[in-house]
C-alpha positions in Angstrom: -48.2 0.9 -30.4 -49.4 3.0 -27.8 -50.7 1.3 -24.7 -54.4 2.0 -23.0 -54.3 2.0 -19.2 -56.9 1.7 -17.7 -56.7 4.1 -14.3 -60.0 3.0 -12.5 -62.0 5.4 -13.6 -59.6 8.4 -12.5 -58.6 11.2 -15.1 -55.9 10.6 -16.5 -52.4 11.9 -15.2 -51.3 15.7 -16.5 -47.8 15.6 -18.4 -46.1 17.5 -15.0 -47.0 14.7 -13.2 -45.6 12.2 -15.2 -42.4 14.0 -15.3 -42.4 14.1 -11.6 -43.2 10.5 -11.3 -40.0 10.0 -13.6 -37.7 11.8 -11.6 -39.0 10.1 -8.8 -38.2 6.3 -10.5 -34.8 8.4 -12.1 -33.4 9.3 -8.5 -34.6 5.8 -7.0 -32.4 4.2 -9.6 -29.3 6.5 -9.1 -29.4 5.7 -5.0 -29.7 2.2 -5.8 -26.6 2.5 -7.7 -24.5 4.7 -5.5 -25.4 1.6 -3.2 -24.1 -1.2 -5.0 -20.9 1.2 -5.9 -20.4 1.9 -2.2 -20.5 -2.1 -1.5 -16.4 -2.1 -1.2 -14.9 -5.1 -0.5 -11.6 -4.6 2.1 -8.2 -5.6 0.7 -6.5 -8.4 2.4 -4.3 -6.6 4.1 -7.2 -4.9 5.3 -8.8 -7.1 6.5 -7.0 -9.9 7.4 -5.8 -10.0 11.5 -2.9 -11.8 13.2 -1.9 -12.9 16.7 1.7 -13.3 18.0 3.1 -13.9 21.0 7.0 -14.0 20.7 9.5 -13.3 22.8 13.3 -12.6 22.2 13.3 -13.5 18.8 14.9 -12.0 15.7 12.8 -9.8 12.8 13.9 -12.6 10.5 11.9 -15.3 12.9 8.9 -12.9 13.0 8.5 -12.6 9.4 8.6 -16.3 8.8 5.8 -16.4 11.9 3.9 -13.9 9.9 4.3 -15.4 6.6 3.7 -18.9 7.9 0.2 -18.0 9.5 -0.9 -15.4 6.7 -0.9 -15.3 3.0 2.0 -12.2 3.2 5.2 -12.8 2.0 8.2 -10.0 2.5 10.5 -8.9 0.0 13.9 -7.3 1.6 17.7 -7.0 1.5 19.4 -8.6 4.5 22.1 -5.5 3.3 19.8 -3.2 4.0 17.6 -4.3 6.8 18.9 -5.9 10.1 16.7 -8.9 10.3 19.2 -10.4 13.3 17.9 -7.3 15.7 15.7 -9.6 18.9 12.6 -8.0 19.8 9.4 -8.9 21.9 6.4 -8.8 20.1 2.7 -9.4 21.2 -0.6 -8.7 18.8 -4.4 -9.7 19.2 -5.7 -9.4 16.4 -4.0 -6.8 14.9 -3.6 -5.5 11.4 -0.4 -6.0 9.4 0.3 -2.3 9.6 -0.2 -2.4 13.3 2.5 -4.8 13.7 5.2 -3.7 11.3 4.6 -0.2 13.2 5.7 -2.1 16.8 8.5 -3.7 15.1 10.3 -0.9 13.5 9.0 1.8 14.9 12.0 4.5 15.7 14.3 2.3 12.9 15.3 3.6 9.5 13.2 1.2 7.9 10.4 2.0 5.6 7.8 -0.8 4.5 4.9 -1.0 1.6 2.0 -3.1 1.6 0.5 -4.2 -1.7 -2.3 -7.0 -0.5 -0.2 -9.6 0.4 3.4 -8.5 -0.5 5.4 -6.1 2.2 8.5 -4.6 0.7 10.9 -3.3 3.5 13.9 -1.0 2.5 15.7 1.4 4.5 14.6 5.0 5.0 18.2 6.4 3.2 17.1 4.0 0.0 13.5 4.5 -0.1 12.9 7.0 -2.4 11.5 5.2 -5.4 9.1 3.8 -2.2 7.5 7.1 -2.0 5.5 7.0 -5.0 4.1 3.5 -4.2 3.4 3.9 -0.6 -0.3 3.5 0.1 -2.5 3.9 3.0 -6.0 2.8 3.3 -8.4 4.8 5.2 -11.4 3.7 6.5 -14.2 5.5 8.7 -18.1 6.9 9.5 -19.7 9.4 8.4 -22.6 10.8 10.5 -24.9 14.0 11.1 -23.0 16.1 13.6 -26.7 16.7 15.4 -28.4 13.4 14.9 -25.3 11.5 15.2 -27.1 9.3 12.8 -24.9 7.6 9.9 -25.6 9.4 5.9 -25.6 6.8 3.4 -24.2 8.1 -0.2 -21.9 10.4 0.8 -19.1 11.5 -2.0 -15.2 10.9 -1.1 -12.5 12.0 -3.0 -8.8 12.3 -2.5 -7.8 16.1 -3.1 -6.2 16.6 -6.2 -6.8 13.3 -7.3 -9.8 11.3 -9.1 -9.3 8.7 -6.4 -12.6 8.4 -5.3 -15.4 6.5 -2.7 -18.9 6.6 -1.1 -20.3 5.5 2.1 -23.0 3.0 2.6 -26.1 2.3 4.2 -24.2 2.5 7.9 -21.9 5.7 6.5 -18.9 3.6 6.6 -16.2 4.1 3.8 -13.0 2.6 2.8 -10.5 4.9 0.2 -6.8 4.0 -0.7 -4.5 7.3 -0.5 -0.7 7.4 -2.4 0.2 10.0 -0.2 0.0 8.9 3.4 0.2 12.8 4.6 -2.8 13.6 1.5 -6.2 15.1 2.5 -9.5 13.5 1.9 -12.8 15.5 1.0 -16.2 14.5 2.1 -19.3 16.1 -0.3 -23.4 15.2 0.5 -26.2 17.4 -0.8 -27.6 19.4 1.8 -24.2 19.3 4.0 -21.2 21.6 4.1 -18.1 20.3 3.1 -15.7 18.6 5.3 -11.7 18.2 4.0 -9.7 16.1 6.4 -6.1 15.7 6.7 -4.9 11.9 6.9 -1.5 12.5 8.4 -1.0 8.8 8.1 -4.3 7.4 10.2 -5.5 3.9 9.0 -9.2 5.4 10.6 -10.8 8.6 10.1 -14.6 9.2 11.6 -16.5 12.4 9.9 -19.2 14.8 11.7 -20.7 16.3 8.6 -23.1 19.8 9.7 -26.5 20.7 7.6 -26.4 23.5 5.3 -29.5 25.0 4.5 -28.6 27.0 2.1 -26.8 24.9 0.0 -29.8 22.8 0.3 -32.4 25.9 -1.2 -29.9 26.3 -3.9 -30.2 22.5 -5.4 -33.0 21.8 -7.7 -34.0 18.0 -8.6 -34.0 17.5 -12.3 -34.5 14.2 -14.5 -30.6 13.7 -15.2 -29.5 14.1 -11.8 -29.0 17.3 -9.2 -28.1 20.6 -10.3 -27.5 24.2 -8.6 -30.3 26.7 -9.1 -28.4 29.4 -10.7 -27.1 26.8 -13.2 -30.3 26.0 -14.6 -31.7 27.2 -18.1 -35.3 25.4 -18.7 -38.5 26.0 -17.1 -38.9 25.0 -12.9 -41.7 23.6 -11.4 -42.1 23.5 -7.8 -44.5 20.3 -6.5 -46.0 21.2 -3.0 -46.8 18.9 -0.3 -50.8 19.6 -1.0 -50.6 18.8 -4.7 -49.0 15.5 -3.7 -51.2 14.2 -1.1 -54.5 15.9 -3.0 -55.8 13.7 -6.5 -52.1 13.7 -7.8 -51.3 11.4 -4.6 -53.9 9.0 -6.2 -52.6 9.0 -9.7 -49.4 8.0 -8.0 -51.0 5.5 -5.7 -52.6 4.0 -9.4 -49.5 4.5 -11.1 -47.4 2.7 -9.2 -49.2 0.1 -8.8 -49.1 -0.4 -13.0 -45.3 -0.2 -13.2 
């Protein structure tokens, strides 16, 4: 059954209108959803932060410190790791990574964290390690000349399908295998930006405008596509047609819907 809206007297809206008024509601529903999707919530190794303050005490003493004030618990081979070696250790607040880095750093001892389990093996028996290691990255993304944060913007791990997007305050959070991979940053309107990791838990973005690549994209109901790739009819809505009678259909229009 059709429906008859009444439009106070003003003609009724042309069919190019109507399809601009749908792309319109089309693209406000696909930024509302890259907003939900970019709502990540952090791991807890992530985001969980731990203060110690121990002098002259074994690794084996600082892991039971560790596990008894945090949910992590550590899987190792006393074989394999020298848990009797007395170290100083003092942390603020510090991330898990942060503090396994001060305790073996310049040791053959690699460690993985999966949430709340830490495995720790030696350097010389790691290998099966290597596939499993993972490194979260987290960061900003904002225009390199308004140093303002861009909301939406695509992340993927190269050669992977691992992929993230930043939210309303540009920040991110992606999970790499590879701690030494690369991580590309993609917005409409911006030149890419690939950045290598090299094994930083942080990595802030300055993304630069492209113009060009901004003349070649063309809105379409489905979604963005380039220009040269398209095969229907274009129509090009100026800034007069929208604020002459057309800016009154819409003004009518959306207040019906």
């Amino acid at each position: 059954m059709k429906k008859n809206l009444n439009y106070y007297g003003l003609k009724e809206p042309s069919g190019n209108f109507q399809k601009l008024l749908l792309k319109m509601k089309i693209s406000t529903l696909l930024l509302f959803c890259c907003m939900l999707n970019a709502l990540v919530t952090p791991t807890y190794s992530q985001a969980t932060k731990i203060s110690l303050d121990l002098k002259n005490c074994s690794i084996e003493q600082i892991l039971d410190k560790i596990e008894q004030e945090s949910e992590f618990y550590f899987l190792y081979n006393q074989k394999l790791i020298d848990v009797t070696r007395k170290v100083d250790i003092v942390a603020d607040k510090e991330s898990i990574r942060d503090i396994l880095k001060d305790i073996f750093d310049g040791y053959d001892v690699k460690y993985v964290v999966y949430d709340r389990q830490i495995i720790l093996t030696n350097k010389e028996e790691s290998g099966l390690l290597d596939e499993l290691q993972q490194l979260v990255v987290t960061g900003k993304v904002i225009d390199a000349t308004t140093k303002l944060p861009l909301p939406g913007v695509n992340i993927v791990v190269s050669g992977t399908t691992i992929g993230a997007m930043t939210d309303g305050n540009g920040s991110y959070s992606i999970t790499l295998t590879n701690p030494n991979g690369s991580i590309e940053f993609t917005f409409i309107g911006y030149a890419k930006v690939i950045i290598q990791v090299e094994g930083r838990n942080s990595v802030d973005v300055q993304m630069t405008e492209n113009v060009q690549q901004l003349d070649e994209i063309v809105v379409v109901g489905y979604g963005t596509v380039k220009k040269s790739d398209v095969t229907g009819a274009l129509t090009r809505v100026t800034e007069k047609s929208i604020t002459g009678s057309v800016g009154c259909h819409l003004y009518v229009l959306l207040k019906l819907t």
